[in-house]
N, C-alpha and C positions, 0 to 999 in steps of 0.2 A: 286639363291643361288648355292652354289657349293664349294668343300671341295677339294683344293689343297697342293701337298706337294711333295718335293724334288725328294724322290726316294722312294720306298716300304719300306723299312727297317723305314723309317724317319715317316711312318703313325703311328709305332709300338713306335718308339723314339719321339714322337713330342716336348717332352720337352727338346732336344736335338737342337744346333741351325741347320741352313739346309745350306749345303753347296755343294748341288751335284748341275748340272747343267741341267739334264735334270728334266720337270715337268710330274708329272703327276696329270690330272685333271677326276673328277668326279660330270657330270651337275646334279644338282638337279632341276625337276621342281618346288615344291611347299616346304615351310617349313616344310612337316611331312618328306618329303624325307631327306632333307638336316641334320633333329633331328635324323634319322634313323642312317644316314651314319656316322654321326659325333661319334652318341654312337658308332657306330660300331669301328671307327678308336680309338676313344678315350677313349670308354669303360664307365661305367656306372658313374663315377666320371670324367667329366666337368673339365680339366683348369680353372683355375679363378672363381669359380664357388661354394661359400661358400654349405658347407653340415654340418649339426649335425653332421652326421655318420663318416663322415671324421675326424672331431674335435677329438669324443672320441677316436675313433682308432688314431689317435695322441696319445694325452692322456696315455690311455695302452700300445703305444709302450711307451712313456717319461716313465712310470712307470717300467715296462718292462727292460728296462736300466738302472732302477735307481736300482731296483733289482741286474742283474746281476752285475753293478758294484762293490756291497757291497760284494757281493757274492766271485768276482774277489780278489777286495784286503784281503779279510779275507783270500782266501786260500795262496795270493801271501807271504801274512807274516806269515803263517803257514808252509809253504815253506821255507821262509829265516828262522825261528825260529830251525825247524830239519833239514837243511842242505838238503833238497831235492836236490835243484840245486847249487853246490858248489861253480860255479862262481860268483852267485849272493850274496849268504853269502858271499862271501868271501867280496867281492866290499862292502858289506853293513857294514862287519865288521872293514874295513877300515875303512871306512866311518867314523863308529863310534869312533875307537879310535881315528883320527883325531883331532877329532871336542871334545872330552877328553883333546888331547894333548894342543891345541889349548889353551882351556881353563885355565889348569891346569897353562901352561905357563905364559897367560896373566894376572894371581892371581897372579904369582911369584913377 
């Protein structure tokens, strides 16, 4: 056994592709070695390597996001509503009579 990779930086990045030229290798004799080195390179979460723990922290962050998004647009129209950022009113205000004009016209 034995745990090779591109260049040192690339031990830290492995999930990055490898494109240096020079190797660098690390012999392992027996399997505890080569489970040692690997966590060591690759840390306590495995590539390829189904985990519960991994799932839920998925999970929390999906959740996590799904928060802050709600969070995002509630302020972003709270924003357009008092004119915080004038550009963006303004554009959205367009927008709106637009899509009024638009209308009003196509009933004409």
């Amino acid at each position: 056994f034995r745990v090779t990779w591109n260049h040192q930086r690339a031990a830290v990045l492995s999930y990055m592709p490898k494109s240096m030229d020079s190797t660098v290798s690390i012999p392992c004799g027996d399997g505890l070695t080569f489970r040692c080195v690997a966590v060591t390179v690759h840390g306590a979460d495995m590539p390829g390597k189904f985990s519960r723990t991994i799932m839920n922290a998925t999970f929390r962050e999906c959740q996590l996001y799904k928060v802050q998004i709600k969070y995002i647009i509630k302020n972003t129209i709270k924003d357009v509503i008092v004119w915080n950022d004038p550009i963006v009113s303004t554009y959205v205000f367009y927008g709106w009579m637009h899509c009024v004009y638009s209308n009003s016209v196509a009933c004409a």
